[in-house]
C-alpha positions in Angstrom: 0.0 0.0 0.0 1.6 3.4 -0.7 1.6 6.4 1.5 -0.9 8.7 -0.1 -0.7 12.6 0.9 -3.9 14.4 0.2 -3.7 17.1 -2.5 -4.6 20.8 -1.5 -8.2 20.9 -2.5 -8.7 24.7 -1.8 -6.3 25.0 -4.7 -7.2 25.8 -8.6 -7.2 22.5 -10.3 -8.6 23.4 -13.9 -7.9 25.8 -16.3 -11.2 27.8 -16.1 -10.7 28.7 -12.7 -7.1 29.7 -13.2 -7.5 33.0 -14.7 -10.4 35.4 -14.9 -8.4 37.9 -17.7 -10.4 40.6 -19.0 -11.3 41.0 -22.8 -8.4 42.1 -24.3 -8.2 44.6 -27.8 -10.6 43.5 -30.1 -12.7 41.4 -28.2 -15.9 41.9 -26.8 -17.7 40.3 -23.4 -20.5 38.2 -24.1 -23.0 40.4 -21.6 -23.0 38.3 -18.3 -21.7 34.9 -19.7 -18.3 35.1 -18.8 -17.5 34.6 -22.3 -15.6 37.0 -25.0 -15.8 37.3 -28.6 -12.3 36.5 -30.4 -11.3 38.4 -33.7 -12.4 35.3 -35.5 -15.9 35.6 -34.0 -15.7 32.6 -31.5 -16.8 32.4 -28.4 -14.9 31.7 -25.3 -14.4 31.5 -21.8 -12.0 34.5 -20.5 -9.5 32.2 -19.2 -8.7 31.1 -22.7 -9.5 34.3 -24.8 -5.8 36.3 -24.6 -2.5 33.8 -24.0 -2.3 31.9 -27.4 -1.5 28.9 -25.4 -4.5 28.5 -23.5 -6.7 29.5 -26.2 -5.1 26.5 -28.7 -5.4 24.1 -25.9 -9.0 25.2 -25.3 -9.9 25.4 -29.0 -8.2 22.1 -30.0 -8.2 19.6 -26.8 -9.8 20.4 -23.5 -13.0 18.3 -23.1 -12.4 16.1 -26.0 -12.4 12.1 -25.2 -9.5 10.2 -24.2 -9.8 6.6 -23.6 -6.9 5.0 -24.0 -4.5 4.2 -20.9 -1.4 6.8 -21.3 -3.4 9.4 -22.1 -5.6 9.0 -19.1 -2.4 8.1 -17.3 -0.4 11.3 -18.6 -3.2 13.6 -17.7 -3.9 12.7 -14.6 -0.2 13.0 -13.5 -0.3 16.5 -15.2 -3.7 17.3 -12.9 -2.0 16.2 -9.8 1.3 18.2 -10.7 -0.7 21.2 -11.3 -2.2 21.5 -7.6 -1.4 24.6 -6.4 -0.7 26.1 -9.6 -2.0 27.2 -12.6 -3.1 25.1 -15.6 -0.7 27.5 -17.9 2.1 26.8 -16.2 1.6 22.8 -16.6 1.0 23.6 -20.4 4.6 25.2 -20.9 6.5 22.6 -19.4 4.3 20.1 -20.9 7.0 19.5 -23.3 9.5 18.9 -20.6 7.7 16.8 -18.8 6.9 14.0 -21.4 10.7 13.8 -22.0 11.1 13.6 -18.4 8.6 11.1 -18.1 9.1 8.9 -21.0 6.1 10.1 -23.0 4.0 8.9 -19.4 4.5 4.8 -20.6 3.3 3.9 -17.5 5.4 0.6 -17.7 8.9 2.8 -18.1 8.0 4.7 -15.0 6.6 1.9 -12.9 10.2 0.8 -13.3 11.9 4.2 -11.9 13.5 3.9 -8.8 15.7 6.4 -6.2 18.2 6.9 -9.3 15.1 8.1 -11.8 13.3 10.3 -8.9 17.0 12.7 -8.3 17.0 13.1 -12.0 13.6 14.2 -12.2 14.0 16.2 -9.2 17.3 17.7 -10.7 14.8 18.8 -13.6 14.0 22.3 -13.8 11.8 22.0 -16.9 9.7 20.0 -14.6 7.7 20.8 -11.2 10.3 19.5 -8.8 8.2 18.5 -6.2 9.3 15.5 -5.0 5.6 14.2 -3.1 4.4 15.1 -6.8 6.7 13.0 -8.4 6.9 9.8 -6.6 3.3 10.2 -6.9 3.5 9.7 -10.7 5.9 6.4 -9.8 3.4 5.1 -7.7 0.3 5.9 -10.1 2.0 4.1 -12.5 2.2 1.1 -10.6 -1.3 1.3 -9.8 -1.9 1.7 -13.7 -0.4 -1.9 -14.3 -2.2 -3.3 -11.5 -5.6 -2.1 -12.6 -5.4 -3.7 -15.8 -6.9 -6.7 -14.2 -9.7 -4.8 -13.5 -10.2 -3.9 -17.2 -7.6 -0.7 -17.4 -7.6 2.7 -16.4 -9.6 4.7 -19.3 -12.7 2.0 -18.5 -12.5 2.2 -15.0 -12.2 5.9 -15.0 -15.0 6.3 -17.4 -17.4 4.1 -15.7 -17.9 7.4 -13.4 -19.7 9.0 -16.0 -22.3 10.9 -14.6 -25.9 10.3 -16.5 -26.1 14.7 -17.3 -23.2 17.3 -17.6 -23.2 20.6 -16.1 -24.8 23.5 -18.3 -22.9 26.3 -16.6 -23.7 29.8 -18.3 -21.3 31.6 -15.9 -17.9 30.5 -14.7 -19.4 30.6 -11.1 -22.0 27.7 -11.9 -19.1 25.8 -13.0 -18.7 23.3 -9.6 -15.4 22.2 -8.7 -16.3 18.7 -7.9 -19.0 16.1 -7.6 -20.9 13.3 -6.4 -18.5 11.3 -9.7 -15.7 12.9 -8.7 -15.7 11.7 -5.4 -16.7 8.6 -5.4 -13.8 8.4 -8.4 -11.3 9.7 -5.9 -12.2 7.2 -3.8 -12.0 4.6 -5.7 -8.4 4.9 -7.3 -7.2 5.6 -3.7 -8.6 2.2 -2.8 -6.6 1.2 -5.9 -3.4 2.5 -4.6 -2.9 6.1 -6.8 -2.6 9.0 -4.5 -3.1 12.9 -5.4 -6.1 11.9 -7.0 -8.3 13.9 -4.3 -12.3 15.0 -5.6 -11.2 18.3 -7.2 -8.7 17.1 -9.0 -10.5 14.1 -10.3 -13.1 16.7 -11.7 -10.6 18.3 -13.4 -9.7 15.2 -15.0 -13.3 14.1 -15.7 -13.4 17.7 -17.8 -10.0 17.7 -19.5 -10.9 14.1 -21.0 -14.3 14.3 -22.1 -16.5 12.4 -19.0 -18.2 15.6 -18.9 -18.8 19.3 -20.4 -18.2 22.2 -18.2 -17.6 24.1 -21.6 -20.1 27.4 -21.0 -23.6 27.3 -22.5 -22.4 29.5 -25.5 -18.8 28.8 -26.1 -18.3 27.5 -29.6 -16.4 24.2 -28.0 -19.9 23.7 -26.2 -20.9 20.1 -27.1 -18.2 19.0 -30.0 -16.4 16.2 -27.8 -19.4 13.7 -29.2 -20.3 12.6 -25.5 -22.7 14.8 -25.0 -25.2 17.3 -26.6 -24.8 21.3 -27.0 
């Protein structure tokens, strides 16, 4: 059983709750959405209207499906990393941390041991948070084990709530959920750890289990799972 240290849960743990920017030059606030109007006449969230980054991870990723095991795997290392800090900031050393992390195989890092965890923490493209990291070790073990149980994407999807939110407004966005918890609790009975409620409802929205994407927003409905 691996020692498991709770994730700070009053911290921001998805990208819509990371930034509130202002429309910037050329854009115009959708009146009392919390959305803005882009040069190219799309609507989106404020958080991802201004840094290019955000706005082409929005635009092209966020909320789509993922069901295959490293990519459930690499994002839910890169949710748990980004506790405590902003979603941007995981995005630009997103790079850096697949090399550091061999692309998130989960076998290759289920194998690291004290040698692999001072290199990553000698890493300064990465977070070097050690708790964080051997996190990520131990997740991947957990990985391997719960392919007996039918793999990671399945099990993680099988929390799939029967509706989605239909926020209008960033504030009716919820931070976790009845899914969310009881997900939590489940892969810490499975042996991951930093995989508290709010950071398993980030994870449900970055890969597609549901659609916090505003009523509005031109991403609203496109991942296929669920209706505009």
């Amino acid at each position: 059983m691996s020692t498991q240290r709770p994730e700070p849960e009053t911290s921001a743990a998805s990208p819509h709750s990371a930034s509130r920017a202002p429309a910037g030059p050329g854009h115009g606030a959708a009146a009392g959405s919390g959305l803005v109007i882009g040069e190219d006449g799309l609507a989106r969230p404020a958080w991802a209207s201004t840094d290019p980054l955000l706005r082409d991870y929005y635009d092209t990723e966020w909320g789509m499906p993922v069901r295959d095991e490293q990519g459930v795997y690499e994002r839910l290392s890169l949710e748990a990393f980004q506790a405590g800090l902003s979603w941007a900031t995981i995005l630009r050393k997103r790079t850096a941390f697949r090399a550091a992390f061999d692309g998130f195989d989960p076998e290759r890092v289920a194998r690291y041991g004290q040698r692999e965890s001072e290199r990553l923490m000698a890493d300064a493209g990465i977070v070097r948070n050690r708790a964080k990291i051997q996190a990520t070790i131990t997740n991947a073990n957990a990985t391997l084990r719960l392919r007996e149980k039918g793999g990671l994407a399945a099990f993680t999807w099988s929390f799939q709530p029967p509706e989605t939110p239909a926020p209008r407004t960033l504030a009716e966005i919820p931070s976790q959920s009845p899914e969310s918890r009881a997900l939590a609790k489940a892969l810490r009975r499975e042996g991951f750890a930093f995989v508290g409620p709010t950071t398993m409802f980030a994870l449900m929205e970055a890969i597609g289990i549901i659609d916090t994407h505003l009523v509005g927003s031109h991403r609203r409905g496109t991942s296929g799972i669920w209706p505009a």
